[in-house]
C-alpha positions in Angstrom: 64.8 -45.8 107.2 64.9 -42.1 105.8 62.8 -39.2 108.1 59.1 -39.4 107.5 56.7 -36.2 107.4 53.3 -36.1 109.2 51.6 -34.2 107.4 48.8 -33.9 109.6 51.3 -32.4 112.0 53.6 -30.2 109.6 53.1 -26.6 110.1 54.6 -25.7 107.1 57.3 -23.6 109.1 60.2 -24.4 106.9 62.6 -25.2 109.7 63.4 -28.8 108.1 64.4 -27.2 104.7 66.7 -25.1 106.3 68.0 -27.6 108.5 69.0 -30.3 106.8 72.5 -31.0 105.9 72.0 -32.4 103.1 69.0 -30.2 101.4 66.9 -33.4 101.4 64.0 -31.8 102.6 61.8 -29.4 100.9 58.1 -28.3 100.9 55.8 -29.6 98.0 52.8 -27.4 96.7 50.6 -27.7 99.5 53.7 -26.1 101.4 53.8 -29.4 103.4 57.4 -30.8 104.2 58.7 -33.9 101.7 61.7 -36.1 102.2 63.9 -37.3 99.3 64.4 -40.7 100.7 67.8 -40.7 97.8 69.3 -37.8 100.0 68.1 -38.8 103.8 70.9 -39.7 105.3 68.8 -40.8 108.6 71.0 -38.0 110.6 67.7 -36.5 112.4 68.7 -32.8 112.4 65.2 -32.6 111.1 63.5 -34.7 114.1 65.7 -32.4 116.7 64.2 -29.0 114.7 60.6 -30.0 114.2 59.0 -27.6 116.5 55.8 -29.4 115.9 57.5 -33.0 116.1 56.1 -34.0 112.6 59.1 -35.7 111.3 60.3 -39.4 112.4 63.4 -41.6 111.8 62.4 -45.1 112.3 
């Protein structure tokens, strides 16, 4: 399954975006993190940079 964003727990710090390999991640309008589930490649760079632990590969 592709990373999945708490977005109860996202602090909007942008870390994810710039993390990912391959740019699946970006921040919506509400400037909370959102996965494209068509680029996740499960690789959780983004789990291991979440400094808030928001994001999830299940």
């Amino acid at each position: 399954m592709p990373a999945v964003v708490n977005k109860d727990e996202c602090v909007s710090c942008g870390t994810c975006v710039e993390e990912c390999p391959e740019k699946a991640i970006s921040m919506d309008d509400s400037e909370i993190a959102t996965v494209n589930v068509d680029k996740c490649t499960e690789c959780k760079t983004c789990v291991d940079a979440c400094p808030s632990s928001a994001i999830t590969v299940e």
